[in-house]
C-alpha positions as CSV (number, residue, x, y, z in Angstrom):
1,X,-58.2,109.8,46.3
2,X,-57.6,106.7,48.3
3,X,-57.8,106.8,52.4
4,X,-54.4,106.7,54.0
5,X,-53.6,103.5,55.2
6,X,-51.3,104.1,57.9
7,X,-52.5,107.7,59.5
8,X,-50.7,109.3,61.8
9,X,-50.8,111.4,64.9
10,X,-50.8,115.2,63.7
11,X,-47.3,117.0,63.2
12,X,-46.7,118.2,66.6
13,X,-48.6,116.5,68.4
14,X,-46.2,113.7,70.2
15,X,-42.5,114.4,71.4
16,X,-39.7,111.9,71.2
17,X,-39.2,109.8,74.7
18,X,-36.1,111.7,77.1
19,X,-33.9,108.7,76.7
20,X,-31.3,109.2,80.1
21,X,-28.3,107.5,80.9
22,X,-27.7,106.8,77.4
23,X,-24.3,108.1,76.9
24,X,-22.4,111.8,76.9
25,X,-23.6,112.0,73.3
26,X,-27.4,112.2,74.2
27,X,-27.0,114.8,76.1
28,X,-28.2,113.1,79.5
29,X,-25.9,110.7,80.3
30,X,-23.9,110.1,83.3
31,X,-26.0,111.4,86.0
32,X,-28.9,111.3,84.0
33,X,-30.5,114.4,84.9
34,X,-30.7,113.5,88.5
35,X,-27.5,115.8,90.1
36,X,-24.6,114.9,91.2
37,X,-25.8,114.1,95.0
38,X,-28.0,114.1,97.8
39,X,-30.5,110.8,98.5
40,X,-32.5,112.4,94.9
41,X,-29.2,110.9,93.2
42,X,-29.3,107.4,94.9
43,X,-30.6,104.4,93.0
44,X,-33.6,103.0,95.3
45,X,-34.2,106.3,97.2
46,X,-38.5,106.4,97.8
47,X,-39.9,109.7,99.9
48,X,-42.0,108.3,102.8
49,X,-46.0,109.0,101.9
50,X,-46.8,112.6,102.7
51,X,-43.4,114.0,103.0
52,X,-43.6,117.5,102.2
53,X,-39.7,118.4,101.8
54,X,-39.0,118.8,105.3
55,X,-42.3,121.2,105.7
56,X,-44.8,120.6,108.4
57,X,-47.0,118.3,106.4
58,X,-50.6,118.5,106.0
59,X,-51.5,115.7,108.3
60,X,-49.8,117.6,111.2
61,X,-50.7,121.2,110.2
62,X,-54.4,120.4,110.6
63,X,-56.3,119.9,114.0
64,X,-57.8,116.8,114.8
65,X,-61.7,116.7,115.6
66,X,-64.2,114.5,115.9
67,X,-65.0,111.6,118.3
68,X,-66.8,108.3,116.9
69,X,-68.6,106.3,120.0
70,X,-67.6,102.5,120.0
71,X,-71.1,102.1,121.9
72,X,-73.5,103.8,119.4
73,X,-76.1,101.6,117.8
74,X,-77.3,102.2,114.7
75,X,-81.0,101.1,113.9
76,X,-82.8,100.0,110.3
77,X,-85.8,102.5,110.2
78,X,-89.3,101.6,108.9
79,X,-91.7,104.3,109.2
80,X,-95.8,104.2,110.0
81,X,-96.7,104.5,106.7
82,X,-94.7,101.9,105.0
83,X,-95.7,99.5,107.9
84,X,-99.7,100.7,106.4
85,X,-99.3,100.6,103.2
86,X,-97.8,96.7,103.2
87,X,-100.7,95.9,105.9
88,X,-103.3,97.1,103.1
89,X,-101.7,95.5,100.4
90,X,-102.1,91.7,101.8
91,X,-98.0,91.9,102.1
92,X,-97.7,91.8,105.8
93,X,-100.7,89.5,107.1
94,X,-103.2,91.4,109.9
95,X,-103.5,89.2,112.3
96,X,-100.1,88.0,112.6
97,X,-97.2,89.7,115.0
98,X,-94.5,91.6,112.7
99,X,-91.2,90.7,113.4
100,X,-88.1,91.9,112.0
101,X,-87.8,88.4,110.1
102,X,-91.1,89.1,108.9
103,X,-90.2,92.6,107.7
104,X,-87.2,91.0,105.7
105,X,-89.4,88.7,103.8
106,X,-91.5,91.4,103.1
107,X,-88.6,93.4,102.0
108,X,-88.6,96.3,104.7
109,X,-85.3,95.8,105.6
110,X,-82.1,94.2,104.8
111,X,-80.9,90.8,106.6
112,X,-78.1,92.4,109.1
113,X,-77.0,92.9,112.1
114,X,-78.5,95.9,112.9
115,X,-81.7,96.8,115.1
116,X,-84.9,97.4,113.9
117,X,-86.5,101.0,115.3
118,X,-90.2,102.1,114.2
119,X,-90.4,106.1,113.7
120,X,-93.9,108.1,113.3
121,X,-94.1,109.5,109.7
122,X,-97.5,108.7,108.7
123,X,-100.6,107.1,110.2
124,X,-101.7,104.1,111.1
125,X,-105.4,103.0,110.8
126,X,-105.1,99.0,111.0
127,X,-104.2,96.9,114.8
128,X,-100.9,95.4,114.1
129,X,-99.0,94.2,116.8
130,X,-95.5,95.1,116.3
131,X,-92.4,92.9,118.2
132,X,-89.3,95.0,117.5
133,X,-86.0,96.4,119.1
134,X,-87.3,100.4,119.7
135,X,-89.8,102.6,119.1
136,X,-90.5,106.2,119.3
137,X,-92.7,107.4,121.6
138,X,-95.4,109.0,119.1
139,X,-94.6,105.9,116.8
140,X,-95.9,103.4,119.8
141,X,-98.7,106.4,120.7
142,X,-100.2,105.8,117.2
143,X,-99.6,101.6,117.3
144,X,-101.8,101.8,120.4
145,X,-104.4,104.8,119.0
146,X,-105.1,102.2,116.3
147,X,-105.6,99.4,118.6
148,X,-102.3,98.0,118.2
149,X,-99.7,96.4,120.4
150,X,-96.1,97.2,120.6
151,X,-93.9,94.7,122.0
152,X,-89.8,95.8,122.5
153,X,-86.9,92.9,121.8
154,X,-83.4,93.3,123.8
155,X,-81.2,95.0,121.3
156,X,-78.6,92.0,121.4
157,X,-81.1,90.1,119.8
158,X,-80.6,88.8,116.2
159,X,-83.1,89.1,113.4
């Protein structure tokens, strides 16, 4: 037996489209199943977003929370032991300051605006001396342990 050439949905499976406003004979003309009046009716009528039929809507049922600081600053964060493990592998050069444009070439952190911050996680056995916008007080603690140097930028300067 041949394949079908033409196959078709299964029976029952699609409805025929509601044609309205076709005529009294289709059985939805005139109004065309919108009602005889009220602004449902109208040709053109939109609800404004998040009308709810007259109910309190969502938006104003809830309560508002929350307050987000215009003055916060967020910081890129490089931990101790990423800062070692580059040192060891010839990445970041020992003798050399580390900037934050040296940590972007190195690939520590991205190119924005945002401040660099050293934090503590790990340890840190070679002296590096470090030139960035903060660091954390154990962070700097270990820099110096390890015969470091830790030297702070303004925070409006740019990478």
């Amino acid at each position: 037996m041949a394949a079908r050439q033409n196959p078709r949905p299964a029976q029952g499976a699609t409805k025929n489209v509601k044609r309205v406003g076709r005529g009294q004979g289709s059985g939805h003309g005139k109004t065309a199943t919108r009602g005889s009046n009220g602004a449902l009716s109208r040709s053109g009528h939109k609800f404004k977003y998040g009308f709810e039929g007259g109910q309190m809507p969502l938006a104003r049922r809830l309560p508002k929370f929350g307050f987000k600081s215009p003055f916060r600053v967020e910081y890129q964060i490089i931990n101790l032991d990423a800062l070692e493990i580059c040192v060891q592998n010839g990445r970041l050069p020992k003798g050399e300051t580390i900037t934050p444009d040296l940590l972007w070439e190195v690939g520590l952190i991205n190119r924005s605006a945002m401040p660099v911050k050293i934090l503590s996680n790990g340890e840190l056995t070679q002296p590096v001396t470090v030139q960035v916008h903060r660091v954390s007080k154990s962070a700097q603690e270990k820099i110096e342990k390890a015969g470091g140097k830790v030297i702070e930028l303004e925070p409006g300067t740019a990478l």
